[in-house]
N, C-alpha and C positions, 0 to 999 in steps of 0.2 A: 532412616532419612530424617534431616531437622524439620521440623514443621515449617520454620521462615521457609528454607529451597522449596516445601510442597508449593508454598503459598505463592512463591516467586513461578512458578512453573506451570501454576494453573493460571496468573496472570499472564503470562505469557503466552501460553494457550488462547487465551480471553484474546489478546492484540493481533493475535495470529488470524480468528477467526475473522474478525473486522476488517485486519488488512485482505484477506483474500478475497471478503463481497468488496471493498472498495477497488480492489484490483481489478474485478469482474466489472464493478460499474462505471470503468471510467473506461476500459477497453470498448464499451458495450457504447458510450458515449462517441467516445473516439470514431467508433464504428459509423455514429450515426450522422458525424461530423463530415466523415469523409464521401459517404455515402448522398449526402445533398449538395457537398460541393463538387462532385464528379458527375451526379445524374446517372449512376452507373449499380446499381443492386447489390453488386460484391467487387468494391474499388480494390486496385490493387493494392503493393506494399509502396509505393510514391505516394498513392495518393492518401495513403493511414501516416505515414511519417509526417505528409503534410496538415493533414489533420492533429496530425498529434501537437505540431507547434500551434496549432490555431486553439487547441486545448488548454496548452500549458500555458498562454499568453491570456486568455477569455476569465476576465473577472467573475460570471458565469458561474465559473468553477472553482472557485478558488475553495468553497468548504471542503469541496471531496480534495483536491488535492491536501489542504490544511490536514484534515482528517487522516489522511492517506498515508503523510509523512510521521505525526503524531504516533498511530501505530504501528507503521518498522520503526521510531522509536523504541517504542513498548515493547516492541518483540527483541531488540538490540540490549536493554538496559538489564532485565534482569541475565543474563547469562555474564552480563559486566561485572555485576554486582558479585555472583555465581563463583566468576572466576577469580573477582580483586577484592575481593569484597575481606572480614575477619573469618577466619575461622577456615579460611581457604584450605584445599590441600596441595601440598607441596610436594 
């Protein structure tokens, strides 16, 4: 294996790891969203979708979302590179 793909793949690995706590902490968010505007312990799936637009609207949040989107970038690029990239195989 070329050294660039190891390198390309443990980065990706790397954006992997990040996206998956940002994905925890914004479900975990979300959760807590929905949870003080219903007064309800475990809201249901209405009141988490409603939550979620009051999330993805809340300047609040906008690092973790920035962050969030950033690496499924990260996770998306190198396999681009991977597949379009020189030296590809055909």
């Amino acid at each position: 294996m070329d050294n660039s793909i190891l390198i390309l793949l443990i980065a990706q690995g790397l954006c992997f790891v990040l996206w998956t706590g940002l994905s925890f902490r914004a479900v975990f968010q979300i959760r807590a969203i929905a949870e003080s505007r219903s007064g309800q312990m475990f809201p249901g799936p209405v009141s988490f979708l409603s939550a979620m637009g009051v999330w993805l609207k809340d300047p609040a949040h906008r690092l973790t979302r920035g962050l969030w989107a950033l690496s499924l970038l990260g996770i998306m690029a190198p396999s681009l590179v991977i597949a379009f990239g020189p030296g590809r195989v055909e």
